[in-house]
C-alpha positions in Angstrom: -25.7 15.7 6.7 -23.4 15.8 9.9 -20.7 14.3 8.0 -20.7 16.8 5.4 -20.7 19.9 7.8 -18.0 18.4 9.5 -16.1 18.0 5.9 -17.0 21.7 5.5 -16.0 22.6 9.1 -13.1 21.2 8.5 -11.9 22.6 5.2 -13.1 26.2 6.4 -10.2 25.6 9.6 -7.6 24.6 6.9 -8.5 27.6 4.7 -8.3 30.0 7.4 -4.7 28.5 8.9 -3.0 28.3 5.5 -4.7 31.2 3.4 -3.2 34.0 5.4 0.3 32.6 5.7 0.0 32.2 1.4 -1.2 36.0 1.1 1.2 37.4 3.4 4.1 35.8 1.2 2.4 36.3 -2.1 2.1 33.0 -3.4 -0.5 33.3 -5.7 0.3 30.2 -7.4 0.3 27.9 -4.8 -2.8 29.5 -2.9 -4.7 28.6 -6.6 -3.6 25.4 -6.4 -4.1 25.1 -2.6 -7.7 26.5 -3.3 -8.5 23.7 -6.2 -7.0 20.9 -4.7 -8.9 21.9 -0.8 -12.4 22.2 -3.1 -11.8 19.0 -4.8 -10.8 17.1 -1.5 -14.6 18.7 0.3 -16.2 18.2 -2.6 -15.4 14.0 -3.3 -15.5 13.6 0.7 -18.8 14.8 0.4 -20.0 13.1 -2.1 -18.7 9.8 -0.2 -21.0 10.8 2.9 -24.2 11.5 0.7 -23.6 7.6 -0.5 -22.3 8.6 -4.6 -21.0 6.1 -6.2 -17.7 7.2 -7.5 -15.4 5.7 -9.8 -11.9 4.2 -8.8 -9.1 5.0 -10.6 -7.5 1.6 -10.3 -10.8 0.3 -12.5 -9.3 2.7 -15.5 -5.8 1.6 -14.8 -6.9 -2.1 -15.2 -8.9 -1.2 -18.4 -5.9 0.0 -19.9 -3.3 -2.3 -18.9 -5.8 -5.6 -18.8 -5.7 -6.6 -22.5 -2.0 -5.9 -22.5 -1.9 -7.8 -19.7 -3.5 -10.9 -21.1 -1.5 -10.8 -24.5 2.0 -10.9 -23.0 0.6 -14.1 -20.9 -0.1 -15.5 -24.3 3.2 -14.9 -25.4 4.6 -16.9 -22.7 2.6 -19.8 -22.2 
């Protein structure tokens, strides 16, 4: 519970740093993108303080590229 309040603290700091500066020179763009990217980032950090088990993204890269993998080492023994 501490550890996500702190993730929240701290995201509400960034937000109220960088929003301003992003309105004042009309960067809509990037404040969307700053605003999906800063929810995604609280929102996996706390879900990794509650304890939820999240995928890797290495396990889908090695899915992919695992049989691959294995027939070029065929080929070559």
């Amino acid at each position: 519970m501490v550890a996500s309040m702190a993730f929240l603290g701290v995201a509400m700091v960034i937000a109220l740093i960088e929003v301003p500066h992003l309105l004042e020179k009309k960067l809509k763009k990037e404040l969307c993108f700053f605003s999906i990217l800063l929810v995604l980032g609280v929102g996996l950090s706390v879900a990794v303080a509650k304890g939820v088990d999240l995928p890797n993204p290495l396990d889908w890269v090695s899915f992919i590229y695992k049989p691959i993998s294995d027939w070029i080492f065929r080929l070559l023994t």
